[in-house]
N, C-alpha and C positions, 0 to 999 in steps of 0.2 A: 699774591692776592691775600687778603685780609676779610673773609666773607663775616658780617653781621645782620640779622633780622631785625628789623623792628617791628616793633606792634604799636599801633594807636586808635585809639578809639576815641573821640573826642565829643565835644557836649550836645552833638545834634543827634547822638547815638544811631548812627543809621547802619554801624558795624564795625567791624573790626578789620583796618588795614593792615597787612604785611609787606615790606619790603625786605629784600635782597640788594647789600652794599656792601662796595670793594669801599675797606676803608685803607687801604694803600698811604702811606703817610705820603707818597713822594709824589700825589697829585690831588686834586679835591675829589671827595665822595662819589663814586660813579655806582648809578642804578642800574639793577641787573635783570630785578624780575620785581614781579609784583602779585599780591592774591588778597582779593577784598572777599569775607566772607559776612551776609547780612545777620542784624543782630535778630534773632527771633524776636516776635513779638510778644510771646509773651514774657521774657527778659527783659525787652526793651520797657516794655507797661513797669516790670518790678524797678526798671532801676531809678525810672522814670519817677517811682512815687518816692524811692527813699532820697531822691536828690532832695536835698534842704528839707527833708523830712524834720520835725518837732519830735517826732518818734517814732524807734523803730525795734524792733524787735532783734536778739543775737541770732536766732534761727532765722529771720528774715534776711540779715545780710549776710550769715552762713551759705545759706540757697544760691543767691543772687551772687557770692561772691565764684563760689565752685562753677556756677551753671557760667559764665563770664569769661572763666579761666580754660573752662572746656573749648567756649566759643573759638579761643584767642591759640589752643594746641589744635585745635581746627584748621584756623588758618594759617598756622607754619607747617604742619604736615601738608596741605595742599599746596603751599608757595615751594614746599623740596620737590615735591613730583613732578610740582609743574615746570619747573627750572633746571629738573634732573640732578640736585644737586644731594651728595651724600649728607646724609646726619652730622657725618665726625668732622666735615669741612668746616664748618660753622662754628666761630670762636665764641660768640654769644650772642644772644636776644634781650635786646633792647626791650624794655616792658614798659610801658607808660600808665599802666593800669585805664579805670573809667574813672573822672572824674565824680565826685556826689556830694562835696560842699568843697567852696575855696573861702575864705575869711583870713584874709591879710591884715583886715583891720581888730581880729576878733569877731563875733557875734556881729553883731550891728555897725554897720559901715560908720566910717567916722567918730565912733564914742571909744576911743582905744583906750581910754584909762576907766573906762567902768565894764568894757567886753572881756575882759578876760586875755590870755593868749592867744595868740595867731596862730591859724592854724590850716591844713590844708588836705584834704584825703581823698586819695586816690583809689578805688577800690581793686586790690589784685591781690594775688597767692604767689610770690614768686618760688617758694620753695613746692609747690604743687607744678607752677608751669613748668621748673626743670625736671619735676619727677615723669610730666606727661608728656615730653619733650625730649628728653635725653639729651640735654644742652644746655650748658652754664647761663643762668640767666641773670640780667643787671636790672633793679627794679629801686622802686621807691625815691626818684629822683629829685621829685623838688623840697622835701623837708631838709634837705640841707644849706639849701640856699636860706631857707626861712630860719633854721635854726642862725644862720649868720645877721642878719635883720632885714634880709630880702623880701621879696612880695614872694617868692617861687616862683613868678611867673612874668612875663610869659619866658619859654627858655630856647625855643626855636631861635631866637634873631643872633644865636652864635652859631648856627648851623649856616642859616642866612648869608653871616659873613662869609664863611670857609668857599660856597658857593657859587656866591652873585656879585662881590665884589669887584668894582672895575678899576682901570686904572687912571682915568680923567673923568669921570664924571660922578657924577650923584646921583644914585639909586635907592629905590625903596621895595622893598618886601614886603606884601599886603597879604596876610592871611587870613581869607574868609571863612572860617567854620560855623560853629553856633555862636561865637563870640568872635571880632576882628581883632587883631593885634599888628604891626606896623614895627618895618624893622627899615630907620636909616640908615644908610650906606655911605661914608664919606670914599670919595677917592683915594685908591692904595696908598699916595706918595704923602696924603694930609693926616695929621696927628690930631687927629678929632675923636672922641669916642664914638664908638656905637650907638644909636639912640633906638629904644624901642620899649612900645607900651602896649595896653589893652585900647583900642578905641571906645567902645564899646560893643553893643550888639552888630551882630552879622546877617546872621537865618535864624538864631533861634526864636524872634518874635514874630520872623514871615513864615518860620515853617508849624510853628505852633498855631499864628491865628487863621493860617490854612488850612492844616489840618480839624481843626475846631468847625468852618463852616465849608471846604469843600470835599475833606478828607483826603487820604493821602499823606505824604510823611513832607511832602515840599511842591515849592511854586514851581514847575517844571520850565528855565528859561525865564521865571518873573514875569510869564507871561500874564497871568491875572494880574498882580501890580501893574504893568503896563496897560491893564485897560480900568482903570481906575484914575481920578484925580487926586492930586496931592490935598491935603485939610489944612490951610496955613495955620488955621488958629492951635489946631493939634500937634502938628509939628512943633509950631514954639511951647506950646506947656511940656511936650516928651523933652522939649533939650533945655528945659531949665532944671531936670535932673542934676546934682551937685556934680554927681560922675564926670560929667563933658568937659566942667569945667575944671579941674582938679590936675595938677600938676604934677606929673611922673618922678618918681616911680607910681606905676599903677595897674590895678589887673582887677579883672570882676568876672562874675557869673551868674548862673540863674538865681544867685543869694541875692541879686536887685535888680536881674532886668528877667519878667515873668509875666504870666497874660494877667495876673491882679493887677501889678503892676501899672502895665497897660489900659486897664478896664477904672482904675481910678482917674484919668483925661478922656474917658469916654461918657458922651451923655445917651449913647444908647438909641441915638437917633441916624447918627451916619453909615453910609453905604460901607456895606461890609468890602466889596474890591476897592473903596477911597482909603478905607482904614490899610487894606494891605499897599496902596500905593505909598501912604503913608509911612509905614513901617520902612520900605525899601529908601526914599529919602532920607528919613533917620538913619538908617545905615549909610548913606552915602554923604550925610553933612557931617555927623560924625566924624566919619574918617576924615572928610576934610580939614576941620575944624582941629586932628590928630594932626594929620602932616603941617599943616601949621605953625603948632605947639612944638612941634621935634623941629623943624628947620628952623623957627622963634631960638631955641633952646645954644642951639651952636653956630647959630648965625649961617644957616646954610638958602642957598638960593633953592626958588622949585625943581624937584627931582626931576633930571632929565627921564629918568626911564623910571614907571612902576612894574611892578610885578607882581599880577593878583593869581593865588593861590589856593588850594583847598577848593570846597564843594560848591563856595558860590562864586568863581572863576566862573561855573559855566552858566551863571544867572545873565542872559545879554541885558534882562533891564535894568540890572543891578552895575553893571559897567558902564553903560550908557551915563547914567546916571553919574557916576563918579565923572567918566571923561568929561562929562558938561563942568563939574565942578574943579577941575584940574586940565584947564585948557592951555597949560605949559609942559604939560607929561605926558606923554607918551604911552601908551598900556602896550607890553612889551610880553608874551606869554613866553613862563617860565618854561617850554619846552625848549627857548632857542639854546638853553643851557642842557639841554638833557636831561629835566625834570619834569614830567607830567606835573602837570597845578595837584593831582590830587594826591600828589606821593610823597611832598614834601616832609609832613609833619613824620608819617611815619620812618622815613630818612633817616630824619633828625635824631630820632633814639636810635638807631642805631649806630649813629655819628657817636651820639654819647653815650654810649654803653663800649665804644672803643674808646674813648677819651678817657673813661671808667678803668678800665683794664690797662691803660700806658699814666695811670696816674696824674692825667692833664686836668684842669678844670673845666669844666664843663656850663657854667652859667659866665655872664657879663655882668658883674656891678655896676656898668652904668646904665644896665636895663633895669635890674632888679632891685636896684639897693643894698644890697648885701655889701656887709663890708670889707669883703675882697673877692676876688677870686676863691671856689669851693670846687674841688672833687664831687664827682656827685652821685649816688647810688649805692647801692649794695648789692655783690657781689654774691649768686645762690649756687652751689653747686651741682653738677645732675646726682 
């Protein structure tokens, strides 16, 4: 056995996952254990304000950075106890840090010759979490993709492969977090690339403009969406966003999709449950409108099997909703492979934090752009 942790916390910040994985080269990634620990709130409020912050103080992301990293030795001490598993077993921890601005394009989406550099930040302390861990840690993963001319992102759809790939058919790997992202699958024996992008939004503008008027961190099940009508005329002004239509490589975040956002196709007059029905549509033509674009891209037919992932996996109206839109696919839950939907992402680092440590590449240029294959990470000692 070959035991790696991962950690991820991703952009709906609702905590910080750990997984437990055998990275065994001589079979794909099997999951062992797992330990979700929640972010506090008032962590969650700090990190919440510096995302795509204008400004921010070095004591402010000092705080925020330590208090984060504490969270994150939280939850690998609790994933050892609870797994039984010794400290010194453990080759390394996968770190993904918390995302707090992505700009692929530079500053302002789209202007890349007057934005300045690309650029992408993660906030973590990898040489803290090995100090508070006692475990070699692998961190800072997607500035190397980016340094190659990649987007960084997204970087799961090469874990994706290692996983879910079949041998006749065509599959797709749907990741629901605060953000979608979509990883195509050709059949083992076909010389296709990998295809996989950002859709766009997921939860983070149904878990924001819920939490805004009913409180709470999320639509439990999409059930408020589900008792809502769609707004046609809002749906079309939200998807003539240039985003949707914009040709991969591609990846985005709360740097353009956010409740102003939102509140500039609002006249202030529509039912707050219409606007969130609203939102869960947008999420589910989008991705359409993605798979699309990926089977456009290589000529591939509709995905016999999906597989939706992550936190809104357990959104039923948010499925519903896709399956009506993809009534040649099948929604196929990532458990029949041995992956809980919400353990994926956090996997995936630890998939790459072994890829990291055997010197293998760790991104897809034909997701990201990047101009080849890139090793990915750096390497912290305890």
């Amino acid at each position: 056995m070959a035991l790696f942790i991962g950690l991820m916390s991703g952009t709906s910040l609702d905590g910080v996952d750990a997984a437990l994985v055998d990275c065994d080269t001589s079979r794909p990634p099997q999951l062992l254990a797992t330990q979700a620990v929640t972010m506090p709130d008032a962590l969650r409020e700090r990190l919440l304000a510096l995302c795509h912050a204008d400004q921010a103080s070095f004591a402010d992301l000092a705080v925020a950075e330590d208090a984060f990293c504490r969270v994150q030795a939280e939850a690998v001490s609790r994933l050892l106890e609870k797994s039984g598993t010794p400290r010194d077993a453990i080759v390394a921890i996968g770190s993904h840090g918390q995302t707090i601005e992505h700009a692929p394009y530079g500053h302002d989406l789209g202007i890349q010759n007057d934005a300045g550099p690309a650029y992408t930040w993660q906030m973590d302390n990898p040489s803290l979490l090995a100090e508070l861990t006692g475990c070699h840690v692998v961190g800072d993963f997607r500035r190397r993709d980016l340094a190659a001319g990649g987007q960084a992102a997204p970087l799961a759809p090469a874990f994706h492969d290692a996983v879910f790939r079949g041998a006749d058919e065509w599959r797709l790997a749907l990741n629901l977090g605060g953000f979608a992202n979509l990883t195509l699958l050709p059949p083992a024996e076909q010389r296709v690339p990998v295809i996989g992008f950002d859709t766009g939004p997921a939860n983070v503008l149904m878990d924001a403009w819920y939490g805004r008027h009913r409180g709470g961190r999320y639509d439990p099940e999409g059930a408020w969406a589900a008792s809502g009508q769609v707004i046609d005329d809002l749906l079309e002004s939200l998807l003539r966003e240039p985003f949707f239509h914009q040709s991969p490589p591609r990846s985005t975040g709360r740097e353009v999709f956010h409740l102003t956002w939102l509140e500039r196709h609002l006249s202030g007059q529509e039912a707050k449950q219409d606007v969130q029905a609203t939102l869960a549509e947008l999420t589910a033509t989008s991705i359409a409108l993605g798979i699309q674009m990926a089977c456009e891209l290589v000529s591939a037919p509709a995905p016999a099997t999906l597989i939706p992932c992550g936190g809104g996996a357990h959104n039923i109206d948010l499925l519903s909703r896709l399956a009506r839109h993809l009534p040649e696919t099948a929604l196929v839950p990532s458990t029949d492979w041995g992956w809980p939907e919400d353990w994926l992402e956090a996997g995936a680092f630890a998939w790459l934090a072994h890829r990291r440590l055997e010197g293998l590449p760790g991104n897809l240029p034909s997701v990201t752009g990047a101009a080849g294959p890139r090793v990915l990470g750096g390497v912290y000692a305890p």
